[in-house]
N, C-alpha and C positions, 0 to 999 in steps of 0.2 A: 593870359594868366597861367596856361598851360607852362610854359616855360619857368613860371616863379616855381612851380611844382617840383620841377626837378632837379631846380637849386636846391629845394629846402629836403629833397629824399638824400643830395649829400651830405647836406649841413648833419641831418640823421642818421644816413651810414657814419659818416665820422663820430658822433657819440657814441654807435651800437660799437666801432670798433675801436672808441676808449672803453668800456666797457669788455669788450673781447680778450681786450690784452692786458688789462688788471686783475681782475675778478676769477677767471680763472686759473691766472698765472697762481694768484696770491691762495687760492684754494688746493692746486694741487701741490704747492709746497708746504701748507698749514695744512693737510686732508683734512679738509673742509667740502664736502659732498655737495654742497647746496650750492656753492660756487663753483666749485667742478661741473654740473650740470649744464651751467647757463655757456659753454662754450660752444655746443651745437647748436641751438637756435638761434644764437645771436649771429653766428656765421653765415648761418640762412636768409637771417631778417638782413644783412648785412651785403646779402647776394639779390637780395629783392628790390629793398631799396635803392642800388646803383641799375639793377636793370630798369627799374621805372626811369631812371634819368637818363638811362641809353636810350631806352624808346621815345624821350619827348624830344631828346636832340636830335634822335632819327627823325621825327613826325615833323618838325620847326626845317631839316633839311631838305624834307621832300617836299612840303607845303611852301618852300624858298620865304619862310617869313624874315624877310630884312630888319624887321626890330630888333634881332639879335645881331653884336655886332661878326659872331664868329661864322654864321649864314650870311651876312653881307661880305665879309670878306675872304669868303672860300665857296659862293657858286653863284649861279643868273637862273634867272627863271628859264631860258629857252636852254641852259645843257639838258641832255637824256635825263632820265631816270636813275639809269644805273649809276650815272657821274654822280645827280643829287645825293644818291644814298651815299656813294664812298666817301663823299667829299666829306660825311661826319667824321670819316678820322685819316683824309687826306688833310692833317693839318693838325698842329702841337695841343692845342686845348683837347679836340674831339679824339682824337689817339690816346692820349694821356687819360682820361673817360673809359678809352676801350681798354687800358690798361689795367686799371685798377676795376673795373668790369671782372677782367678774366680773374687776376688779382682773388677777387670775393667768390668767384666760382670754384677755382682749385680749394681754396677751405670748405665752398658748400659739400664740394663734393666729400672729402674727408670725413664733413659731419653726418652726410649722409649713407655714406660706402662704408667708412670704417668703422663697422661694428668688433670688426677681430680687436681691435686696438686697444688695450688697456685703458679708462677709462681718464686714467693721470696723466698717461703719456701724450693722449688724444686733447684733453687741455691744455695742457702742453704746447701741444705743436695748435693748435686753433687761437693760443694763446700771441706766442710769436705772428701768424700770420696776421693776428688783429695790430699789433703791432707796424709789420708792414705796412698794412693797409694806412693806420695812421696817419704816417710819416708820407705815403702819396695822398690820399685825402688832403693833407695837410699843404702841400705842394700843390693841388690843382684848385683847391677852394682861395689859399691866399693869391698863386700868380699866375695861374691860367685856367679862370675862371671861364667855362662854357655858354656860361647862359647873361655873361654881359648885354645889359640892351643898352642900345642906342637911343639919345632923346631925339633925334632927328633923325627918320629912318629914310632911306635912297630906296626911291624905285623899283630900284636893278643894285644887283649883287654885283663883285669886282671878277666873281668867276673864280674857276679852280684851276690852279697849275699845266696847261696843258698836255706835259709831260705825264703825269700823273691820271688823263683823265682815259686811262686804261682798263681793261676787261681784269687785267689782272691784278691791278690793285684793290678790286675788290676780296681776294685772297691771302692777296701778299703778306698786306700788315695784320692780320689777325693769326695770322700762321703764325710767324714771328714772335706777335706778342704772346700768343699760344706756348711758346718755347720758352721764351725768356722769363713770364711767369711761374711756368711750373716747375723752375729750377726752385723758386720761392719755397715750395713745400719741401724738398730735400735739403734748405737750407734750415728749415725750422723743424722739422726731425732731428737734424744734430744740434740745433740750439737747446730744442728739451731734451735730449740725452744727456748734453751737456748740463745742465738746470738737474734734472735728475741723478747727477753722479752716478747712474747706472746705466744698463742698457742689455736689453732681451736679447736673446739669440736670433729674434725673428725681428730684430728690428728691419737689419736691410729688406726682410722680404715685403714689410708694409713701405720702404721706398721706394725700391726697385720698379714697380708700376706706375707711379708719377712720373717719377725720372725717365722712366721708357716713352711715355707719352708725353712731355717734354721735346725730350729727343727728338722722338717724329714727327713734331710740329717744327722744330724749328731744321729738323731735312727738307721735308718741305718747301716753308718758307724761305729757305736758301735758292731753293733749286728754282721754284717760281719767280723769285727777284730777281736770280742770274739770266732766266731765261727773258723777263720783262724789259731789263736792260737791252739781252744782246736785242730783241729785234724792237726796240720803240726809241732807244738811243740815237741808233743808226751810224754806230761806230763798229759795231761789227765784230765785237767780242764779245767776251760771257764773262769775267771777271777781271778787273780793273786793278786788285790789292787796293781798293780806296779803303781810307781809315773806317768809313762809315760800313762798307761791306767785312773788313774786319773784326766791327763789335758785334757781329753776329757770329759769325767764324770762332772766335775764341770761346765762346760759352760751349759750341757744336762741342768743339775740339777736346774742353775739358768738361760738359759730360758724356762723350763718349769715353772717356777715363773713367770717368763717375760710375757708369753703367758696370761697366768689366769689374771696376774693386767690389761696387756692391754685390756681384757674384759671388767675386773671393769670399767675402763676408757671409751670405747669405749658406753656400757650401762646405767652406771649411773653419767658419766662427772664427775668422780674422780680418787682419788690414780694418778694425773699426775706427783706428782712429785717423788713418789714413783717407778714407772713407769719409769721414766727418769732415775732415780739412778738405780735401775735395768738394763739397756738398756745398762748403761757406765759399771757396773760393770761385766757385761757378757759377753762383750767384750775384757775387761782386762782379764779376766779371759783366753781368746781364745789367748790374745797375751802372756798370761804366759807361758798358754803351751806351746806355742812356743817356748819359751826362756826356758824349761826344756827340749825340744825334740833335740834344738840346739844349745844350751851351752857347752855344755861336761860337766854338772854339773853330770848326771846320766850316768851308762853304763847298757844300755838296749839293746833288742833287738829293741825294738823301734825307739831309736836314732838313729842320721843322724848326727849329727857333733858333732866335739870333741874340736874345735878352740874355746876360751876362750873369744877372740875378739870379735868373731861373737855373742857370749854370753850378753857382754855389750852393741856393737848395739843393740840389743834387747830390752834390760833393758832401756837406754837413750830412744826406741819408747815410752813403755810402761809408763816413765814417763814424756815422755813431753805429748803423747796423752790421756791415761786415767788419770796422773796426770792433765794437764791442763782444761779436761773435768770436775773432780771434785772440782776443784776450781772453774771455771764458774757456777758452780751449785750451790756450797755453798752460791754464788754472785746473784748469780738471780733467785734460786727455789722459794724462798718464797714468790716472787710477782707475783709469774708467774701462782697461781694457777687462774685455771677459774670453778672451780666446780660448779656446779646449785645448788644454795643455798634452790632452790623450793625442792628439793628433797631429802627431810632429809635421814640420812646412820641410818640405822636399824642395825644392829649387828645380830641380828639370821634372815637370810636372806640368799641368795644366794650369794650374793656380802662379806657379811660376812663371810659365810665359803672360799671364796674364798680369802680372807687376810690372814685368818685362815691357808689354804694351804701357802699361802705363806712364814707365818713365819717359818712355819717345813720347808720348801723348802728352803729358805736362813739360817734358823740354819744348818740342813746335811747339807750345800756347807761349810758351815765355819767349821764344822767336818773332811771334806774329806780335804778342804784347810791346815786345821794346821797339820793332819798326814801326809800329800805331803810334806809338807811345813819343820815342825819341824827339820825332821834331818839332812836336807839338811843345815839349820842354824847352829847347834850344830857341825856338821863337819865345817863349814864356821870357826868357830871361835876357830875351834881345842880343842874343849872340846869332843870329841871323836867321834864312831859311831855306830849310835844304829837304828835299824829297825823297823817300822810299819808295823804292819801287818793285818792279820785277827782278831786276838785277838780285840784290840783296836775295829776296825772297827764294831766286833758284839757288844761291850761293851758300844757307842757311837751313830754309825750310827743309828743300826737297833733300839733303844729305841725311835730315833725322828722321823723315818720310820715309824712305827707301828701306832701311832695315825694318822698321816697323812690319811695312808692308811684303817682305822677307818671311820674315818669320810669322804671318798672320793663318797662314794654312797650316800649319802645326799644334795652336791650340785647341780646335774645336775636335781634332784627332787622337788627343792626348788624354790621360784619363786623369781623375784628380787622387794627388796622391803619388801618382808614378806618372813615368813615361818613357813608355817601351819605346827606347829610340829605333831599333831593327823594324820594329816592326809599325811605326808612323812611316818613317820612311820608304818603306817599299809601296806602302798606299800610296805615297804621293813620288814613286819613281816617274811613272809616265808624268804625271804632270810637270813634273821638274823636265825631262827629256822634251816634252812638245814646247815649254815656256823660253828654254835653250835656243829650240832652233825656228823659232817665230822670232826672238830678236837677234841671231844668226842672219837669220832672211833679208832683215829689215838692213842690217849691216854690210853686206854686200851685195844687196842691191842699190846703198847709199854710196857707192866705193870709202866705205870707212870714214863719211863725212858727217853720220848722224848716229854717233855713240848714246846723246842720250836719247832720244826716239826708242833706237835698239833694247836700251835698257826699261824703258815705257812700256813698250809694246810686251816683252818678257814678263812685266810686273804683272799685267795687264791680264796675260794667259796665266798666269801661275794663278793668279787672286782667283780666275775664273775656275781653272782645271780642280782646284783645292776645293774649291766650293764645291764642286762634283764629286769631288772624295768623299767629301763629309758627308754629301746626301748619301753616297756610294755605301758608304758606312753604317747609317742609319736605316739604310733597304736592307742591312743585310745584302750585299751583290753578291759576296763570295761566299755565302753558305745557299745561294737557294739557283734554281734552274733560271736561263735566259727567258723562260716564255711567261716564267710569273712576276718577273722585273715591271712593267707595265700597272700590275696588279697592285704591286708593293707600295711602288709610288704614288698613286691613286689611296690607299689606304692608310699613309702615312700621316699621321695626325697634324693639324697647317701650323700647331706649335712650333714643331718639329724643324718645320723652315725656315726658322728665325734667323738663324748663321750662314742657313746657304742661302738666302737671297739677301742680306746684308753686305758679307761679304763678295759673292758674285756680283752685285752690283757694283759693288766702289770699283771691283776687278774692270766691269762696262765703264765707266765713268771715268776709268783713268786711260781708257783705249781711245775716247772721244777726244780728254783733254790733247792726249799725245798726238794724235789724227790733225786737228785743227790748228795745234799750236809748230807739229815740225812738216807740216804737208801743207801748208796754207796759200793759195795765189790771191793776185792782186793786180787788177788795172784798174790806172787813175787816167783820164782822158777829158778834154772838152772835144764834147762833139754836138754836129747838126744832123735833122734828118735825114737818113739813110746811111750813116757813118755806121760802121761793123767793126768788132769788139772781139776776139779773141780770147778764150780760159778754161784751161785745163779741159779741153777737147769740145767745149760749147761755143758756140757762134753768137753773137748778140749785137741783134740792130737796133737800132734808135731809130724808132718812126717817128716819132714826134709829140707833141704834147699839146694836152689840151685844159681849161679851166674848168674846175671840177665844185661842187659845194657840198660840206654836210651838217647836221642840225646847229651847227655855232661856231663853225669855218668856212674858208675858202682855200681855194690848194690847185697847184700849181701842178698837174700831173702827168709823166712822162710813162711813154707805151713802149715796150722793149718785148722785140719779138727773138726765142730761143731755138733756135737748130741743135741737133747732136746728131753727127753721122749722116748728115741731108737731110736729114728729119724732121720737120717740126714738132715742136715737144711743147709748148706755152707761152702766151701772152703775159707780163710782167709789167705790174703797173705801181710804181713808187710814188711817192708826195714829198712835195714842199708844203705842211701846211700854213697856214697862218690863224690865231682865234683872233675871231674879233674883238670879243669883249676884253681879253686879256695883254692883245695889243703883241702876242708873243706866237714864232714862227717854231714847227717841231720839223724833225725830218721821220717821213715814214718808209719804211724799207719795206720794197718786194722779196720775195725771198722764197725759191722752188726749193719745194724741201724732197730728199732723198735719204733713206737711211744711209748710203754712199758718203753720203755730201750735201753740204746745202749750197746754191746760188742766190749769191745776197746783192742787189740793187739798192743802192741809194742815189739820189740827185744832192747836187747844191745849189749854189746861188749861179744865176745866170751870167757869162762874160763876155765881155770882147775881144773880137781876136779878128787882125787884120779887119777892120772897119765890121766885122759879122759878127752877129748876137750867136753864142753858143752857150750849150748847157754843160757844166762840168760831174759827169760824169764816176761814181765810185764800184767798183766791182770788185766782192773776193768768192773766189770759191776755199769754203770750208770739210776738208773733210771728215766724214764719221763724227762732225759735230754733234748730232741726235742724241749719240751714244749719250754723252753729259747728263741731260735730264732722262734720259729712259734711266741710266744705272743710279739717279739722284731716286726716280718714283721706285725700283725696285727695294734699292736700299730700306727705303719708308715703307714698301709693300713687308719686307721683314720684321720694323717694327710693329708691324700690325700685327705677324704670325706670333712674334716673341708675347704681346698682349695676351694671347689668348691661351697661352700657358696655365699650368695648374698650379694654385700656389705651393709653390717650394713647402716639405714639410718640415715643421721644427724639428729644429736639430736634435730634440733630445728623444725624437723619434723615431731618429733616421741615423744616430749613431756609428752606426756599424756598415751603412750601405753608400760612404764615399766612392768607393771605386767602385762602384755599378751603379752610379747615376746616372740618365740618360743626356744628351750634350743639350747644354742650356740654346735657348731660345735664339740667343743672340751672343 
């Protein structure tokens, strides 16, 4: 009976948030106080409600009760624990749940954080979000209902994805979803701006902290899903350009745009409407991917449903809400700007290079969208079917990448308003001189055969050295003595390192990508016991293999003993496994990790060769692959500093003290 419970808490949240998204809308445009009110607690009761129906489908997936048919068909009684718990949203019903979960939590929060928030605008935007909610409501109660039972319940469950039945999936998708929701609130702040034909000067500053924390969930949840792939795949990369890893990629992409203009906005009381069309379209962006994760347009390993239906649900959200959003906008941007006309826009500036970012930031998204996008059309219409890949992506992407990341240590340097070009420039001379001849280095020691590495590894240092400026700049270096530097840094408030650890990071992260991707070895071999293996300066023997079990497999596992220098250095033990219940075989890779480099072991299927069973053996060494996710966690370690900032003061406060503002967060 437990289960019927938390049917009927959504059938509930779905009234409270037909109520959320009428009653307050209709009050804050009729100032009607009495329905203005009722937009915080119903977002609360609204947040209550779905969590009680989280926790009985969590309670139904650990107790493995088969009466439900979405626990019979996504676990067994003998997986772990931790599989039983993830398995609630390893799978389209129970994901869509944590969806709309998160969904209700980003309004709770609003209704309970934003007290700064005008009281119309705050209806408003809780207005819209009941809205949202709705239209997913509306989506998982008609066609991917959780708490389906069964009139004939099985014993035994059919089991969870093997692939899936990972440490790190219990992270992954909440991260994610953590991201792609809380674009949700930055998209209903510009829907009630727009509903309001007005709009405060401190608007951006009540978005800016959603959209940040947005942000760092779905860095995150990027960097953990790239990292789950490379080692559980056993293909031995970290990014693939699959369509499905791209709907996550674009929303990143355009709100890191998002972020930068709401500065603009937040600083110099412009780019609002710029700003707003950003806010809707990065959100559409969040409800595509959806509609490419749950369509059955794509077969990934990504995907979660394959129902075509469920597809056009989607599609009808996406264009009645970010369709309807950009019609209101095309209706009421233009009167709605409030910019401070006292404050003329300077172009070499701060604020300047920071549109600058944005434009390279919205060309890549429309890059990454048409290669997602394109073939998926071209099959649509049966003019056949043709792949994107890397090719394109180096061809396209990395050319509008490259100057971005050029010019990215120049604006946290630059003040708003001006920019002393003499004198950015002479802060960031070394860095430019070391960024020179690190990719110099890299260049003749390739004899002129790894141009773009050369220009990687440059970027790589520039991104990194810049970051050191900035911090440089924020100590104060060149006004105070060498022995109190130590001091400075220690006392500099962790706001403060929002842009040098965001920035230094992606500088790490693109040292890693360039490492792995132009330094990368490889042996493919069948071999038998005792056969020896040769890679970038490690020795590696094949002892042999033996049969191995754990709590809901069997696995096939090979021993590979590692030399460097005569040395012995580690035992290396990869799988073949197989589940039982599932009927389905994964491959597990060993993998000695070094901040240098990783050594990555996979096995395959067993062959014959000359009348002899051998094992075919895969080996790459990676190097400064680490880098990837250490500058992916630094990155996120910045949004955390950028968080903890003070909120920006109104502008009609701070008039006069544009150019001595201290450098933002991020």
């Amino acid at each position: 009976m437990i289960a019927e419970t938390g049917h009927f808490a959504m059938i509930l949240a779905f009234c409270v948030a037909l109520v959320q998204s009428i009653l307050p809308l209709y009050g804050a445009h009729r100032d009607r106080q009495a329905f203005v009110i009722i937009a915080a607690p119903a977002a609360k009761l609204q947040f209550i409600l779905l969590l009680w129906a989280f926790a009985v489908l969590t309670i139904k997936f650990v107790q493995s009760d088969f009466s439900l048919w979405l626990v019979t068909a996504n676990s067994h009684a003998d997986k772990p624990f931790i599989y039983r718990l993830t398995g609630v949203w390893g799978n389209h019903e129970g994901s869509m749940l944590l969806w709309i979960l998160m969904l209700a939590a980003y309004g709770a929060g609003i209704a309970q954080f934003g007290k700064s928030i005008p009281d119309a605008l705050k209806a408003r935007v809780l207005g819209v979000q009941g809205l949202i909610g709705v239209a997913f409501l509306a989506f998982s109660l008609f066609t991917s209902n959780p708490f389906a039972r069964l009139t004939s319940p099985p014993f035994e469950g059919n089991g969870l994805n093997p692939i899936l039945q990972d440490p790190a999936l219990a992270v992954h998708p909440p991260l994610l979803y953590a991201g792609y929701v809380g674009f949700s609130l930055a998209f209903s702040f510009s829907v009630a701006a727009l509903l309001s034909g007005k709009i405060s000067p401190d608007w951006a500053k009540w978005v800016r902290p959603w959209t940040l924390l947005a942000w760092l969930s779905l860095t995150l949840g990027i960097a953990v899903g790239s990292f789950w792939a490379y080692y559980e795949l056993g293909w031995g990369g970290f990014w693939f350009w699959d369509p499905v890893e791209n709907a996550s990629f674009m929303p990143w992409l355009a709100g890191t745009a998002l972020l930068h203009s709401a500065l603009v906005t937040a600083r110099r009381n412009t780019l609002h409407s710029w700003t707003m069309l950003l806010a809707i379209l990065t959100f559409g962006l969040c409800i595509a991917g959806t509609f490419l994760v749950r369509s059955g347009v794509l077969t990934s390993v990504h995907a979660f449903a394959t129902d075509p239906t469920r597809g056009v649900f989607i599609l009808m959200i996406l264009g009645v809400l970010v369709g309807g959003a950009l019609l209101l906008f095309a209706m009421r941007s233009v009167g709605l700007s409030s910019a401070d006309k006292n404050v003329p826009f300077q172009p070499v500036s701060r604020e300047g290079a920071l549109i600058l970012n944005n434009v390279f930031l919205a060309s890549a998204t429309a890059t990454v969208f048409l290669g997602t996008i394109y073939p998926l059309v071209i099959d649509a219409f049966g003019l056949g079917k043709i792949s994107v890949g890397a090719p394109y992506y180096n061809a396209v992407f990395v050319p509008l990448i490259t100057p971005l990341l050029m010019l990215m240590p120049l604006g946290p340097l630059a003040g708003w308003g001006q920019f002393e070009i003499p004198t950015v420039l002479k802060k960031l001379t070394m860095a430019f001189v070391l960024a020179v001849l690190g990719g110099l280095t890299v260049l003749i020691m390739s004899a002129g055969h790894q141009g773009g590495a050369a220009l990687g590894v440059g970027l790589a240092l520039w991104l990194m050295l810049g970051a050191l400026a900035d911090l440089a700049k924020k100590i104060r270096v060149d006004t105070m003595p060498l022995g109190r530097l130590p001091k400075n840094i220690l006392k500099l408030p962790f706001q403060q390192w929002g842009s040098v650890l965001a920035h230094g990071g992606l500088g790490i992260m693109i040292l890693g990508i360039v490492g792995t991707t132009a330094w990368r070895s490889e042996v493919v071999q069948a071999v038998t016991p005792g056969a020896v293996m040769e890679i970038s300066g490690y020795e590696v023997t094949f002892e042999g293999e033996t049969s191995v079990s754990g709590e809901n497999y069997i696995a096939e596992q090979g021993e590979f003993s590692v030399r460097r220098g005569g040395a012995d250095i580690t035992i290396l033990k990869p799988e073949k496994r197989f589940y039982t219940v599932e009927r389905q075989s994964t491959t597990e890779a060993a993998i000695l990790k070094n901040l240098s480099g990783h050594l990555y072991i996979v096995i395959a299927d067993e062959t014959i060769r000359d009348g002899m069973a051998s094992r075919v053996v895969r080996i790459w060494y990676h190097p400064l692959v680490a880098f990837i996710w250490i500058g992916g966690l630094i990155m996120a370690l910045g949004g955390v500093a950028a968080l903890t900032r003070r909120e920006v003061k109104s502008l009609a406060e701070r008039h006069d003290e544009f150019s001595n503002d201290p450098p933002p967060g991020i």
